[in-house]
C-alpha positions as CSV (number, residue, x, y, z in Angstrom):
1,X,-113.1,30.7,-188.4
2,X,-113.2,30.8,-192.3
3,X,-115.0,29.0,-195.1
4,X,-112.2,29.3,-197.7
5,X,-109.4,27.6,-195.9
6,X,-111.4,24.5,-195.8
7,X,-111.8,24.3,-199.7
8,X,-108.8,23.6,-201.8
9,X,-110.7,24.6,-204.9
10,X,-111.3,28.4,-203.1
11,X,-107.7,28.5,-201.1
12,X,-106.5,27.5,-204.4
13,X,-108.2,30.2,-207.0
14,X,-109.2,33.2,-207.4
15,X,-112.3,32.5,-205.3
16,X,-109.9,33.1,-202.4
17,X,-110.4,37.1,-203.8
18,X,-114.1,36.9,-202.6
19,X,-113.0,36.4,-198.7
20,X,-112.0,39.5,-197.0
21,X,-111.6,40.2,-193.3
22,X,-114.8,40.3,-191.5
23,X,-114.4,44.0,-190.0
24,X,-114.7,45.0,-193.7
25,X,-118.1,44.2,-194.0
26,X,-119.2,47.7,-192.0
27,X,-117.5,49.9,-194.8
28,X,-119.2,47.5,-197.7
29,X,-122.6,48.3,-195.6
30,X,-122.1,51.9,-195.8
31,X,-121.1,52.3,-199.1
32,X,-123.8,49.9,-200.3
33,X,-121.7,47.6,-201.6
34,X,-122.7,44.5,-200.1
35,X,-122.8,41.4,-202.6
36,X,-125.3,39.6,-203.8
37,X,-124.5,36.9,-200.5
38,X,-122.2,37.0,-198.0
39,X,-121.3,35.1,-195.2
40,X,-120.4,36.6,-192.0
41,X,-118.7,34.7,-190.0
42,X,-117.0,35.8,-185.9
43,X,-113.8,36.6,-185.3
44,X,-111.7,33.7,-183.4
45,X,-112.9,32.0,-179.8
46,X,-112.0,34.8,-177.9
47,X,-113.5,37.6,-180.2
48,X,-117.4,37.6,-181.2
49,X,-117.9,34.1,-181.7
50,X,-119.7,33.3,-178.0
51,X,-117.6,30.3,-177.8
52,X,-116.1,29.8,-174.6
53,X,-114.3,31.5,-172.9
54,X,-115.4,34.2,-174.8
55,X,-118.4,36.4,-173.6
56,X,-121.5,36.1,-174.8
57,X,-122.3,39.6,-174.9
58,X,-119.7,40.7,-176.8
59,X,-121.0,38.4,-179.5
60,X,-124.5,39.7,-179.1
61,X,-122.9,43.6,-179.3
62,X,-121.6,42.2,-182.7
63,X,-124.2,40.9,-184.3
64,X,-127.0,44.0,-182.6
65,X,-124.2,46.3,-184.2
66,X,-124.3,44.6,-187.4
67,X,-127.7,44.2,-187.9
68,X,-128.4,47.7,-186.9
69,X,-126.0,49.1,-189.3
70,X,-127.9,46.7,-192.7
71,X,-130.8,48.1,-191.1
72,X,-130.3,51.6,-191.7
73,X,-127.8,51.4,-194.8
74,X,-128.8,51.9,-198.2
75,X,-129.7,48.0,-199.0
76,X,-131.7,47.0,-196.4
77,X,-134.6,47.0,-198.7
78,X,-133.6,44.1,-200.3
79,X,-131.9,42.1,-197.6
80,X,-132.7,38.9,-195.5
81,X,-130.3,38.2,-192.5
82,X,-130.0,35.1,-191.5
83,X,-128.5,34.4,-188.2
84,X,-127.9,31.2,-187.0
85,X,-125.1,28.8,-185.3
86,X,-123.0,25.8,-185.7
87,X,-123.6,24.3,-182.5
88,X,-126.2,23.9,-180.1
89,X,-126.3,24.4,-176.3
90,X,-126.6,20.9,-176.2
91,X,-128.9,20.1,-173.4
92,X,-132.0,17.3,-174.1
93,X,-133.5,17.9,-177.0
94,X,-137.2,16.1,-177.1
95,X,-137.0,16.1,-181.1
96,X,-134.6,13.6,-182.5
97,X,-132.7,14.5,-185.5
98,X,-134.2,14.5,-189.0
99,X,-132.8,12.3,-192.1
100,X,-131.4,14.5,-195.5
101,X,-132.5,14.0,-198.9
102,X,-129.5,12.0,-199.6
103,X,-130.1,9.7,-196.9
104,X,-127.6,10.8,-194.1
105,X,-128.5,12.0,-190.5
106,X,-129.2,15.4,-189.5
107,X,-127.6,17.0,-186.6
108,X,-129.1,18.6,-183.4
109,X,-131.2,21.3,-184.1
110,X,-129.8,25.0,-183.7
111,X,-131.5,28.3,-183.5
112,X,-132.6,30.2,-186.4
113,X,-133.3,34.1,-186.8
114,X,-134.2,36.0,-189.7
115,X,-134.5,39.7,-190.2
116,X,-135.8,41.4,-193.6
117,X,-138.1,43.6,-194.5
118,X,-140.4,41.3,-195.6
119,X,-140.1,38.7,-192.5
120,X,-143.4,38.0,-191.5
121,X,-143.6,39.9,-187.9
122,X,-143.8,38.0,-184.8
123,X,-144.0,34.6,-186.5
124,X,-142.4,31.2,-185.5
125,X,-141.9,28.9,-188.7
126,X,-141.5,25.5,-187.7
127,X,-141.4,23.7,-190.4
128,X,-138.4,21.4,-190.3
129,X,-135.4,23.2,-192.1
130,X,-131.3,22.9,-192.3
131,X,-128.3,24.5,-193.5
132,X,-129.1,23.5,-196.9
133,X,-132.4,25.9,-196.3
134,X,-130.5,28.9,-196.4
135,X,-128.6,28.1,-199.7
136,X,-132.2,27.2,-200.7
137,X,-133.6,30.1,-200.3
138,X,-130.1,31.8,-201.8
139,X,-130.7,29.6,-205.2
140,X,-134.0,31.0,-205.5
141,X,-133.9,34.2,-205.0
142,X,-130.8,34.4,-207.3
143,X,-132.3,32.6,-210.0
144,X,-129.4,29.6,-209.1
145,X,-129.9,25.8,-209.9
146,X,-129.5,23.5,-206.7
147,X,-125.6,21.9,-206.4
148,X,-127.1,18.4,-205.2
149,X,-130.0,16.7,-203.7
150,X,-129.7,18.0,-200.6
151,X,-130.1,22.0,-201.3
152,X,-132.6,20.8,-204.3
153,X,-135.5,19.3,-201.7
154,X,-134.4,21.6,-198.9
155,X,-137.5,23.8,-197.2
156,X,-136.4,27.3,-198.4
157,X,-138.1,29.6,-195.6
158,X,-141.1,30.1,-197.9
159,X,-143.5,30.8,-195.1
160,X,-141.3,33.2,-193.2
161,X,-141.7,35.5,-195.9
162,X,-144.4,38.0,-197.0
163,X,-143.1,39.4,-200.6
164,X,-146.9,41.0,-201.8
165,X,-147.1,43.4,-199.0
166,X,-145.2,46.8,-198.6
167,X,-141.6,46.3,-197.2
168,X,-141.7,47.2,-192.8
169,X,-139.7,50.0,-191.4
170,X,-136.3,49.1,-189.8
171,X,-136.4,48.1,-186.2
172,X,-133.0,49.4,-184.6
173,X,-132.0,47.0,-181.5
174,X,-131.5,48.8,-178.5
175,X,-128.3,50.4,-177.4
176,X,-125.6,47.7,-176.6
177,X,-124.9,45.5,-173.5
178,X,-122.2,46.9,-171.1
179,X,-119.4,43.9,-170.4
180,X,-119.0,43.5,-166.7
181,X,-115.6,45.1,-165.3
182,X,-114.8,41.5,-164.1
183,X,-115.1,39.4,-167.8
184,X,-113.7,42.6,-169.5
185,X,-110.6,41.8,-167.2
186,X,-110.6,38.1,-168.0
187,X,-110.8,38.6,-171.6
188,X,-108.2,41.5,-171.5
189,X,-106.0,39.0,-169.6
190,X,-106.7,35.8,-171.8
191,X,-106.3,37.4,-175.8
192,X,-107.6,35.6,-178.9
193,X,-106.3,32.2,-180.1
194,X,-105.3,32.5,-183.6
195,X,-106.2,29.2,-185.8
196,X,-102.7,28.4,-186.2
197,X,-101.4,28.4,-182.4
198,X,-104.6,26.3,-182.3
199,X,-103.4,23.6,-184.3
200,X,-100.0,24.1,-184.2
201,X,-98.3,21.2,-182.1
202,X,-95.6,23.0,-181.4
């Protein structure tokens, strides 16, 4: 449920700084002080990750309460939200997997939103796109030269995006999905799995 624990060279320096806990980013929204790029990520299986057994919709409240709050703090004018997943629901999929840059096979496809002010509205880009796409876009926007072959040929969004027209009003997502009594009482009665009683195999 973090990036940084995965990474000796960020658990080990003082990259480790740059990973705070992810309730933190509604304050840093406020205040306008998000960074340059972030990463969001859920909190734990049980929390707002929509990973099972965890509800759905209290990982839809999450992201519909973050977005909304970008959307009417003091940066939104200069913001692209990505939203996307590291799974897939996993049913057939009539489009097999693509092949990288470097050679090695793509996975199954997962869904992709993005929300800026300069989004094109209503529009469905298909061209074919992957994790690297969004670092992509990042290295571009940021002036950034590509870390390897894979980011460097990666589709960055381009067609998603309308930079020469005026920047569109906020949309704010409507009020928030009310958790049935009964999963409310199964997720009281089953709390979050912290990473280390997950792997622990004691």
């Amino acid at each position: 449920w973090s990036i940084c624990p995965t990474f000796a060279s960020c658990l080990y320096s003082t990259q480790k700084a740059n990973v705070v806990p992810t309730v933190r980013i509604l304050n840093d929204i406020k205040n306008g002080a998000l960074p340059n790029f972030s990463v969001l990520l859920p909190t734990g299986p049980n929390g707002t990750g929509q990973h099972p057994p965890g509800s759905m919709l209290v990982g839809d409240n999450w992201i519909g309460q973050i977005v909304n709050a970008i959307q009417t703090g003091p940066q939104w004018g200069s913001t692209a939200i990505f939203i996307t997943y590291d799974d897939c629901g996993c049913f057939y999929d009539h489009v097999p997997p693509g092949v990288n840059p470097d050679g090695t096979l793509q996975g199954v496809r997962v869904p992709m939103v993005i929300i800026s002010p300069f989004t094109k509205k209503g529009y469905t880009d298909s061209t074919p796109a992957t994790a690297a796409s969004i670092l992509r876009f990042t290295e571009r926007a940021l002036g950034l030269t590509a870390l390897g072959i894979n980011d460097a040929k990666a589709y960055d969004y381009r067609n998603s995006f309308n930079f020469t027209l005026p920047s569109t009003p906020a949309r704010v997502l409507p009020a928030q999905a009310r958790i049935p009594a009964a999963t409310q009482r199964y997720l009281d009665a089953h709390p979050e799995v912290t990473d280390e009683e997950e792997t622990d195999p004691t």
